[in-house]
Backbone bond lengths (Angstrom), bond angles and torsions (degrees), N, CA, C in turn:
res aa  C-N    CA-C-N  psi(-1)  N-CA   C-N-CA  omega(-1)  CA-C   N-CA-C  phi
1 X - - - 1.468 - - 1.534 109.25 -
2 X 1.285 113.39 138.94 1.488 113.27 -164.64 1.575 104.48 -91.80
3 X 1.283 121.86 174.89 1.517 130.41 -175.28 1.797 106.39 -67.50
4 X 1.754 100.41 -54.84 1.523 103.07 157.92 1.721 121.35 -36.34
5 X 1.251 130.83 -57.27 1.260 146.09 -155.01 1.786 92.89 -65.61
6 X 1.268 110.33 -41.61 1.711 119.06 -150.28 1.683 74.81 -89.84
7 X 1.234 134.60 -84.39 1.319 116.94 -174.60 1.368 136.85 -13.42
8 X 1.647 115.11 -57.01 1.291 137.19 -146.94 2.000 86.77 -89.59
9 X 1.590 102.85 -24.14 2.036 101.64 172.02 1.157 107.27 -86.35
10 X 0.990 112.61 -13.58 1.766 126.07 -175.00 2.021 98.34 -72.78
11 X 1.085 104.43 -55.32 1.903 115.30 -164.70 1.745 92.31 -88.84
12 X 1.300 116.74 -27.81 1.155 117.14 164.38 1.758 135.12 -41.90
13 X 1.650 109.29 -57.34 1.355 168.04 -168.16 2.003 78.75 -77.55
14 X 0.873 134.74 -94.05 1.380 155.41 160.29 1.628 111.94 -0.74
15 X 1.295 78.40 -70.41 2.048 109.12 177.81 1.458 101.56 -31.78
16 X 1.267 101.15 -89.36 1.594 134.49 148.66 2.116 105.99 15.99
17 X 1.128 75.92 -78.64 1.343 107.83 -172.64 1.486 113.23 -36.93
18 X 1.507 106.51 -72.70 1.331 145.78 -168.55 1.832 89.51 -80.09
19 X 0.826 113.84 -25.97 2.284 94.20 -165.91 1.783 80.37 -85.33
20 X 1.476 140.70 -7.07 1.102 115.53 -167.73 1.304 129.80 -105.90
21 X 1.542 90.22 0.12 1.693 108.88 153.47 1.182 109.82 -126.92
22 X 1.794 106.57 75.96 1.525 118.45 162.87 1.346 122.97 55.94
23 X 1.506 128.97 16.38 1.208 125.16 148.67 1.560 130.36 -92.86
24 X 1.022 119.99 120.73 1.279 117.56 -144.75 2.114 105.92 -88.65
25 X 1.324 102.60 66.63 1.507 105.18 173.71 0.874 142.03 -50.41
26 X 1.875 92.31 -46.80 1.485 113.13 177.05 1.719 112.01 -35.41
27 X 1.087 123.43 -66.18 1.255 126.34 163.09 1.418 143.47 4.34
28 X 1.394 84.00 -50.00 1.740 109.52 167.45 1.309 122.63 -86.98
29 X 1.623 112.76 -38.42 1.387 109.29 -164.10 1.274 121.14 -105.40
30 X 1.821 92.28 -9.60 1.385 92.62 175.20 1.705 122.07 -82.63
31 X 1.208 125.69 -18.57 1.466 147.28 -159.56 1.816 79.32 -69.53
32 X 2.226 99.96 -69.38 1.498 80.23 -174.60 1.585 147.13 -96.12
33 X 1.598 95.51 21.93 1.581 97.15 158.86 1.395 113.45 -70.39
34 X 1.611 117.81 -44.38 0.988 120.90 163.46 1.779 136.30 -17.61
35 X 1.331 96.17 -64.41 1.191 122.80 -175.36 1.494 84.05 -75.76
36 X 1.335 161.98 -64.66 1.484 160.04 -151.91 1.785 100.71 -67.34
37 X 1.025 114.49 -51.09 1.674 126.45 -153.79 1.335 100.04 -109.54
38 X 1.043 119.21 -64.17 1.341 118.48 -168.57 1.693 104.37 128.91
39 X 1.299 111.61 133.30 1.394 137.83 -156.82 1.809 89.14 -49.33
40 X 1.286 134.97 -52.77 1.466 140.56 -177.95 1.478 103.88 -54.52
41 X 1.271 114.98 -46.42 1.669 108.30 -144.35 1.257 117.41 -115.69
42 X 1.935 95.69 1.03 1.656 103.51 145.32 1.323 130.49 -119.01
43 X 1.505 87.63 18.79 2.034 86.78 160.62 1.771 86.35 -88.99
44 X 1.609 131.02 -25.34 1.724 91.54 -164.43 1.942 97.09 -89.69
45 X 1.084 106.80 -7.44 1.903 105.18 153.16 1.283 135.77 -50.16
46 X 1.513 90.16 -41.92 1.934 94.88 172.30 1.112 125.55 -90.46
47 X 1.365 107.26 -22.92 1.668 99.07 -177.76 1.579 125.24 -82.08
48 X 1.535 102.92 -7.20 1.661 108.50 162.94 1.514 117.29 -59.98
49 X 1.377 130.29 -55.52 1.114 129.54 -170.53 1.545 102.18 -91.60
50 X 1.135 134.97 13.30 1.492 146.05 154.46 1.028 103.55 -71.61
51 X 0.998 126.45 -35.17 1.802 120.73 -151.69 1.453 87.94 -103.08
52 X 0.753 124.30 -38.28 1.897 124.44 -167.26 1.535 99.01 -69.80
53 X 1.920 106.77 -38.51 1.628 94.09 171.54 1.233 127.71 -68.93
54 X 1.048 111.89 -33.18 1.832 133.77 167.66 1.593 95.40 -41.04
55 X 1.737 116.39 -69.11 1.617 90.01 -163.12 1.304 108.77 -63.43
56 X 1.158 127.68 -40.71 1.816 128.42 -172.65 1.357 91.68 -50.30
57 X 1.022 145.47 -102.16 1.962 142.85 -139.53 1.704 103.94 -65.59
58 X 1.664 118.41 -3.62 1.336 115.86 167.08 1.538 116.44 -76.05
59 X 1.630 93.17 -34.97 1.738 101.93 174.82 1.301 106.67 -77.21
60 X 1.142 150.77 -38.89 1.466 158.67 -173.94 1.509 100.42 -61.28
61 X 1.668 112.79 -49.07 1.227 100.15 -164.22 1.616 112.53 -121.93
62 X 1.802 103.29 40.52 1.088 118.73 -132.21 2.086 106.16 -82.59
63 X 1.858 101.93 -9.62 1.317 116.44 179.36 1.728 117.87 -119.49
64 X 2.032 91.19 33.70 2.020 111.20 -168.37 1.954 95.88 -134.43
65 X 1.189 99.35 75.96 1.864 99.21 172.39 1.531 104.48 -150.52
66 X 0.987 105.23 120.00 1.522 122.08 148.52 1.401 136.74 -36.69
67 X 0.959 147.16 68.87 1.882 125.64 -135.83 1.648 88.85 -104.86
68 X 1.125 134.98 -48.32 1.057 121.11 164.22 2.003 130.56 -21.06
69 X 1.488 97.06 -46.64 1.423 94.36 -175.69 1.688 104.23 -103.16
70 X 1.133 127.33 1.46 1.173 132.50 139.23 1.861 128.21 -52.51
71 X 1.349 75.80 -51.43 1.470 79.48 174.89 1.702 110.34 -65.95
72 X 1.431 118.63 -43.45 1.343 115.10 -166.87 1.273 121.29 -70.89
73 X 1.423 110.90 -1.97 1.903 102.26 -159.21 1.869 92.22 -147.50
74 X 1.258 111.09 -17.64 1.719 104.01 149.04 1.715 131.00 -60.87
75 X 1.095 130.99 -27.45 1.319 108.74 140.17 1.291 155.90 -78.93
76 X 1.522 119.22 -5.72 0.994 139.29 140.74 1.752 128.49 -45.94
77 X 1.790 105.76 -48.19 1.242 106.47 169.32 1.607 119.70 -61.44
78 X 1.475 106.56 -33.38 1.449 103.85 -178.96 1.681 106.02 -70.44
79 X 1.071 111.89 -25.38 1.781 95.03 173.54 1.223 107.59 -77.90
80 X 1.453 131.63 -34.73 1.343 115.23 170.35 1.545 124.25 -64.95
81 X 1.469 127.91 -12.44 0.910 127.31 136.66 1.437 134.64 -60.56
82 X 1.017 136.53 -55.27 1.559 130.97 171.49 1.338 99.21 -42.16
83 X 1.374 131.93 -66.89 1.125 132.50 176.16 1.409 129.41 -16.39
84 X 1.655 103.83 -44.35 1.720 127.46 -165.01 1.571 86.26 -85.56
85 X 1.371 113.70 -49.54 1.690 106.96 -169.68 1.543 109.42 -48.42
86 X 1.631 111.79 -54.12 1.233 106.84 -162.88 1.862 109.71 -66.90
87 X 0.947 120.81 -25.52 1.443 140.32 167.28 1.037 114.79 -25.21
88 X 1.542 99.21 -82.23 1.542 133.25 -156.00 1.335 100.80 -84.64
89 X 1.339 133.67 -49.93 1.497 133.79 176.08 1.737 116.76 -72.57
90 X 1.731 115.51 35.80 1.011 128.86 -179.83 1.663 120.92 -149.36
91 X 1.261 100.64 -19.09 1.554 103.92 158.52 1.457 132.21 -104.89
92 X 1.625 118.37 -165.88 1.640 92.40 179.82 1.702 87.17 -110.94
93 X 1.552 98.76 -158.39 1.437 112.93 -145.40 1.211 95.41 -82.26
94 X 1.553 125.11 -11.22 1.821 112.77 -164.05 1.652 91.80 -83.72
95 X 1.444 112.97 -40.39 1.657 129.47 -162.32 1.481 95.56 -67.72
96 X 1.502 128.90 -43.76 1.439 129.27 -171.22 1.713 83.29 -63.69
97 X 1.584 125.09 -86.29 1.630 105.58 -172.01 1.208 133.97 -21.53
98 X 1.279 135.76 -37.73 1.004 159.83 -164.58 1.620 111.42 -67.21
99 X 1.687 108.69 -66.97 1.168 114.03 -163.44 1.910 75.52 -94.32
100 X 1.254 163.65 38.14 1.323 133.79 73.53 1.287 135.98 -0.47
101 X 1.033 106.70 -80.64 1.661 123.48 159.61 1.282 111.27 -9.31
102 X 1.449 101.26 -93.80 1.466 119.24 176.28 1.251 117.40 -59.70
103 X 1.426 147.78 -16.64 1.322 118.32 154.29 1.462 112.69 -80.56
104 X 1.087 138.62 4.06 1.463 145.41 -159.16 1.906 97.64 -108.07
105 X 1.502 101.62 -38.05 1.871 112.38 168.28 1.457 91.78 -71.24
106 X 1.318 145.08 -40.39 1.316 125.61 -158.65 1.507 112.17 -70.43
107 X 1.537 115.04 -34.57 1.086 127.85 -178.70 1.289 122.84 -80.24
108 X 1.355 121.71 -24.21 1.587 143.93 138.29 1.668 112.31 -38.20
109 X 1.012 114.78 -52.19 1.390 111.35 174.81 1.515 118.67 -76.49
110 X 1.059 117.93 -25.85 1.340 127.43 -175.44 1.203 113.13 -88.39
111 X 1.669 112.85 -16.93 1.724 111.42 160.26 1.098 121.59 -63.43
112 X 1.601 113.97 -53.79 1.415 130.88 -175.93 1.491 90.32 -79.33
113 X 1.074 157.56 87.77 1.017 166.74 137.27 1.978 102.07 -131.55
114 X 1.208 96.87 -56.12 1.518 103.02 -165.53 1.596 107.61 -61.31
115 X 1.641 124.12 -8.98 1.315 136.15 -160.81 1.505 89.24 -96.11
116 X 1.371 119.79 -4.86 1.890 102.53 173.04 1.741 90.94 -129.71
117 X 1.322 119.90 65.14 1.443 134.75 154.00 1.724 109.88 49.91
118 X 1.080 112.00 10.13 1.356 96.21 164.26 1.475 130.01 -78.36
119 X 1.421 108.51 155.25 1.528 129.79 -155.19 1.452 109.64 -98.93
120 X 1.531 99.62 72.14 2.015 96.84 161.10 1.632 130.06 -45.12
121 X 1.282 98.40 -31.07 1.711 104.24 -159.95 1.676 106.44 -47.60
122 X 1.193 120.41 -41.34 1.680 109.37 155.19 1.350 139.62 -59.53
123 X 1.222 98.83 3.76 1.522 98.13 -157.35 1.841 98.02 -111.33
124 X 1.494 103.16 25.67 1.591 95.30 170.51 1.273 148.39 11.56
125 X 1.668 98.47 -97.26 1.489 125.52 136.09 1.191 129.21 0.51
126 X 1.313 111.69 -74.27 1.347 127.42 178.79 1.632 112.80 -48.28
127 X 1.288 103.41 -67.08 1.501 103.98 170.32 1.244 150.50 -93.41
128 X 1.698 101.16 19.52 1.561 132.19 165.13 1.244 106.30 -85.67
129 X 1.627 107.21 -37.94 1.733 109.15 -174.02 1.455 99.32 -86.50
130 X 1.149 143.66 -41.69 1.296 127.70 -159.82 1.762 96.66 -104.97
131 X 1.233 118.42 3.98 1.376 123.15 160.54 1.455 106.37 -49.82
132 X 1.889 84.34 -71.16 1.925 88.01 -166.47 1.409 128.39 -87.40
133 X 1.365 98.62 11.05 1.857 92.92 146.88 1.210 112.71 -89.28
134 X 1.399 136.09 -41.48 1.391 131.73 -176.30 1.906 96.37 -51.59
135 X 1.137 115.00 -60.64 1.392 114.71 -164.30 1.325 119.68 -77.61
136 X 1.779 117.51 -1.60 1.639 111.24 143.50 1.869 112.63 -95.16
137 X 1.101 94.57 -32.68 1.590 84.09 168.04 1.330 130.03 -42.09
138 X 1.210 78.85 -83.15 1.655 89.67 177.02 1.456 127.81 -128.11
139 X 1.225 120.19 41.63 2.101 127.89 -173.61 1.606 84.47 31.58
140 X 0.971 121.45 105.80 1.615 127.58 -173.56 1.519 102.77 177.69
141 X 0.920 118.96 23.03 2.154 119.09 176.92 1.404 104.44 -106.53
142 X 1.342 120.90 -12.55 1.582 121.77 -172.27 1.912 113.41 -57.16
143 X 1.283 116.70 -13.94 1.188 89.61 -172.12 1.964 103.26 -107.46
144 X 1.510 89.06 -27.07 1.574 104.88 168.77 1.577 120.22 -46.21
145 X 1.617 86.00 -32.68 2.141 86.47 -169.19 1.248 90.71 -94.36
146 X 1.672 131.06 -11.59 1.437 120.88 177.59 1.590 131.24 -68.60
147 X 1.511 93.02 -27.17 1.154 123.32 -158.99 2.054 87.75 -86.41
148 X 1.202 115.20 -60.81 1.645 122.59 -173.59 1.643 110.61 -55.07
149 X 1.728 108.44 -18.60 1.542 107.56 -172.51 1.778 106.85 -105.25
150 X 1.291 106.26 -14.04 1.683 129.55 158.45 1.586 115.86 -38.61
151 X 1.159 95.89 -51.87 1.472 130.56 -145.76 1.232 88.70 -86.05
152 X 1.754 137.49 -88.93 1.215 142.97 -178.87 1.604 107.67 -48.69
153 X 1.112 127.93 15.26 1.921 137.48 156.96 1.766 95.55 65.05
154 X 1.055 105.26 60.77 1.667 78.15 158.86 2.112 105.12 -127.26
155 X 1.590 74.55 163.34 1.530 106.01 -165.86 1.628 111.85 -46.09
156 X 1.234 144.96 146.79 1.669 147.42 -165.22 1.726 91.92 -53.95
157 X 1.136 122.47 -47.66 1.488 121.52 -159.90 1.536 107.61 -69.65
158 X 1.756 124.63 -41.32 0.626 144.35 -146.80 1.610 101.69 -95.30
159 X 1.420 120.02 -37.27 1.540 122.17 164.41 0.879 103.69 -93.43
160 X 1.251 168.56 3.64 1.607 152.24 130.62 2.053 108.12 -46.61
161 X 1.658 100.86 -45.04 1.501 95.23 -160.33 1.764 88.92 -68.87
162 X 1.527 110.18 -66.17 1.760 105.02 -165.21 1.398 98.01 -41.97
163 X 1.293 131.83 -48.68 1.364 127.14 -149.61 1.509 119.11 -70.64
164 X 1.789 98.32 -16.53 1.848 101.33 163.65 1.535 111.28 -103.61
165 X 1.066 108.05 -28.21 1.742 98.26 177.39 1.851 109.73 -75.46
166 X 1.314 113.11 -6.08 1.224 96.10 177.41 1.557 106.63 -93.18
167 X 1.744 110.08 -24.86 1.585 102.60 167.79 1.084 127.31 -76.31
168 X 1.730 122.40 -26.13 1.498 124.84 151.87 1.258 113.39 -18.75
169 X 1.425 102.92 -81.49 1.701 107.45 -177.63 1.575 116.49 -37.46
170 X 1.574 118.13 -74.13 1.375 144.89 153.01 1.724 92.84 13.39
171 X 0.978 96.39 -70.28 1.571 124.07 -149.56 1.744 113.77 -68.10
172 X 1.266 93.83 -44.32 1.594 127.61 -174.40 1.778 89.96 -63.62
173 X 1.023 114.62 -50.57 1.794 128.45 -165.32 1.890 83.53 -77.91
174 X 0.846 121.23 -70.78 1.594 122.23 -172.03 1.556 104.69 -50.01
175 X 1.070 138.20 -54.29 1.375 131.79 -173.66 1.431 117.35 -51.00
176 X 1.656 97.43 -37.38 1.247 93.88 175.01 1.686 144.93 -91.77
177 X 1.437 78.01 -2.24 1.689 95.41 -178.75 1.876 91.00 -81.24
178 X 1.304 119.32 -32.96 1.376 132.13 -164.16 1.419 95.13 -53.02
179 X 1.144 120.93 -50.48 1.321 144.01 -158.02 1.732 107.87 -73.44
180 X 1.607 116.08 -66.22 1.137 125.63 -164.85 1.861 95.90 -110.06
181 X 1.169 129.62 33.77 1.677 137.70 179.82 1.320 102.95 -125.52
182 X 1.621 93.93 -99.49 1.389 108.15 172.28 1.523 142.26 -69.31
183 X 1.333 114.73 -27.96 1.368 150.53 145.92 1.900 88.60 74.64
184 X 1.044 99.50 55.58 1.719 123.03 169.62 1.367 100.04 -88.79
185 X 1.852 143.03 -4.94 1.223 106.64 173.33 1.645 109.06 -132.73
186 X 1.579 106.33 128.47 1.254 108.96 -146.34 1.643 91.32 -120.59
187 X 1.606 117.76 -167.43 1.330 118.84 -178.33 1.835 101.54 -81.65
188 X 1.185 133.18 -8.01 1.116 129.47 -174.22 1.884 106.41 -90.53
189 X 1.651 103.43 -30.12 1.496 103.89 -175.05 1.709 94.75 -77.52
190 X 1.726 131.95 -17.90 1.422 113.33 179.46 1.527 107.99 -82.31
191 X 1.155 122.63 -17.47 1.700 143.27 -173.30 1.632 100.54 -73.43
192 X 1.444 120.70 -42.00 1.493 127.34 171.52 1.886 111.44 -63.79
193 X 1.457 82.28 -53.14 2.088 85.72 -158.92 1.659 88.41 -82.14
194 X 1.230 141.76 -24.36 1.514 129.72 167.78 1.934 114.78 -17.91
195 X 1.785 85.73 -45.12 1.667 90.10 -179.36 1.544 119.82 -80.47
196 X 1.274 112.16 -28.63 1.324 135.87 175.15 1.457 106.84 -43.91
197 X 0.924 92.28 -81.50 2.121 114.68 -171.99 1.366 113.51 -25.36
198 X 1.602 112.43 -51.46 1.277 115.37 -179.61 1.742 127.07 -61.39
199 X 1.326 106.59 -19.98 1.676 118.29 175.28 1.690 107.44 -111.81
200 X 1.646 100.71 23.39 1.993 79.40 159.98 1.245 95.91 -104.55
201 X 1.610 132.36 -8.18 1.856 123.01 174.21 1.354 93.89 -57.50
202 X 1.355 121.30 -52.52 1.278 127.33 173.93 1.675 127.55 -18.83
203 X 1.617 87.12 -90.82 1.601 99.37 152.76 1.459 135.14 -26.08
204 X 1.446 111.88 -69.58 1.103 128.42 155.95 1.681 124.06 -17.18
205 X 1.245 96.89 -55.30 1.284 99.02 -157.55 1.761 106.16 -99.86
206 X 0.983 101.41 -28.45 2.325 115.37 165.25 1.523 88.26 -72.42
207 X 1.116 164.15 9.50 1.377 154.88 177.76 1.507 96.66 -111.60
208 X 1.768 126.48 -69.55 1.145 122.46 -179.99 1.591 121.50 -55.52
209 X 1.421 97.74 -20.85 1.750 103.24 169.01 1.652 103.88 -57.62
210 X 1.530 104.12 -65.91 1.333 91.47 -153.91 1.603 109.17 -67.69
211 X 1.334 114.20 -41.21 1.456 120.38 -174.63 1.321 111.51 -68.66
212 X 1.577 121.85 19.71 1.756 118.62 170.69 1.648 77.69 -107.80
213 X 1.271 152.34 -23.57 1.171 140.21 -121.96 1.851 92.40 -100.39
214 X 1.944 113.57 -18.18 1.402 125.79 -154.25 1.742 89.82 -105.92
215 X 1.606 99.39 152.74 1.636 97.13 172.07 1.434 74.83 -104.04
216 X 1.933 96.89 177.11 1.619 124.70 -167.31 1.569 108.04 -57.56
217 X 1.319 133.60 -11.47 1.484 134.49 -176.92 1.562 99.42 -85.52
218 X 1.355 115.22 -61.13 1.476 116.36 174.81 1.582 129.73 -62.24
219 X 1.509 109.94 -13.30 1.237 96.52 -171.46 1.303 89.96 -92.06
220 X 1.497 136.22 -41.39 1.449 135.57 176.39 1.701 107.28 -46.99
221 X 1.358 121.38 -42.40 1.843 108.37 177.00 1.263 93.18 -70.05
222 X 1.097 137.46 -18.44 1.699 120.94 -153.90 1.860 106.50 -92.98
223 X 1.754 87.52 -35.76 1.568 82.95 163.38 1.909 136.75 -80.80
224 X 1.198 104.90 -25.33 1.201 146.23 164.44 1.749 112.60 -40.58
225 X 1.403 106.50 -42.63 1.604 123.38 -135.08 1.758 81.14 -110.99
226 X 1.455 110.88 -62.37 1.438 133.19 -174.84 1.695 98.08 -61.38
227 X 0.980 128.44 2.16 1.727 126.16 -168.35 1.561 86.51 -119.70
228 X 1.325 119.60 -57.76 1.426 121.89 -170.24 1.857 111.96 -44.22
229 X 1.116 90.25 -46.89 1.668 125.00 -170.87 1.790 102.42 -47.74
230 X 1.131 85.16 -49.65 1.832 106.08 -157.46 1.374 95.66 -84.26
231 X 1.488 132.22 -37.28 1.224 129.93 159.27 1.494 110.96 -53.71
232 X 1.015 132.93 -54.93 1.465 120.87 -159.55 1.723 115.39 -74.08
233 X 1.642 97.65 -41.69 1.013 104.71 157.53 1.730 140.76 -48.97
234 X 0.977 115.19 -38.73 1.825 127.29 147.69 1.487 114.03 -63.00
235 X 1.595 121.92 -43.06 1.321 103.72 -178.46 1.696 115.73 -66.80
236 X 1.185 92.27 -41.32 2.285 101.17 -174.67 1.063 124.58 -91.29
237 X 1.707 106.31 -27.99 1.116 96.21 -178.50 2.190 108.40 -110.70
């Protein structure tokens, strides 16, 4: 494993960490595992040390979930998953990057959308289904589902907890299609994230620092602002 390789699990490990209290990393790191591995074989890279962040901020925020809006917009994500399976387990690896891209622009647009006051909170559907292709595609739905749980007003504690137990689940369904679909995760992808794992406590925990540091007005611009950001940035640049 090269010095590059140990780094890039290192910011990986980090990534992880930090996208799971609403900073939207994924963004960054996924484009260039992508570009390193190949669009298949670093979505089954990321979602190991995803899931490890998932249980940490589930225990943290382990008595802050919504089950109601869990309930409403988790079956929807699973069709946008089936959807992604049949997709993705039908093209080759340049076309899987690709339509990355473009669900990652969809969610780009849908930030800068929310910056002239329009009202997702009805629009479920919309972002359950194009949730869970973004989030088998490419772990890339984090700012989309941020933006839909924004919207319906709930409290910092209260969108952090739904917002990991609903990717727990999410995730739990994705690993395994990873496994018995695409079969992108092998003994070499646990040999990579081995290094990973140890810096999303990391992550994890420099994220809940800073985001205890905001009252409920600031952490909503901060998520808001950091979504806008990440959109524009995918659209221009």
């Amino acid at each position: 494993m090269s010095y590059l390789e140990i780094l890039g699990m290192i910011g990986l490990g980090l990534g992880c960490g930090l996208s799971k209290l609403g900073i939207p990393a994924a963004l960054v790191f996924s484009p260039i595992l992508a570009g390193v591995y190949g669009g298949k074989a670093s979505a089954g890279i990321i979602i190991i040390p995803v899931i490890v962040s998932d249980l940490i901020v589930m225990y943290i925020y382990r008595k802050n979930v919504d089950k109601k809006v869990l309930i409403k917009i988790l079956p929807l994500t699973i069709l946008g998953i089936i959807a992604a399976v049949i997709f993705g387990n039908n093209i080759s690896d340049e076309l899987f990057k690709r339509s990355m891209g473009i669900i990652i622009f969809i969610i780009g647009v849908l930030t800068l959308l929310k910056n002239f006051k329009i009202d997702f909170s009805k629009l479920s559907f919309l972002f359950g289904f194009l949730g869970g292709i973004a989030a088998f595609i490419g772990n890339v739905s984090g700012p989309m589902m941020s933006i839909y749980l924004l919207n319906i007003e709930m409290d910092r504690e209260k969108f952090l907890g739904t917002r990991t137990w609903f990717y727990f689940i999410i995730n739990l369904i994705k690993v395994t299609l990873y496994v018995l679909v695409l079969k992108n995760i092998q003994i070499e992808t646990f040999k990579l994230t081995s290094i990973a794992v140890p810096f999303v406590f990391v992550g994890v925990f420099l994220g809940k620092y800073f985001i205890e540091k905001m009252n409920q007005n600031m952490f909503e611009k901060f998520i808001l602002i950091i979504s806008m950001i990440s959109g524009l940035k995918l659209i221009f640049f």
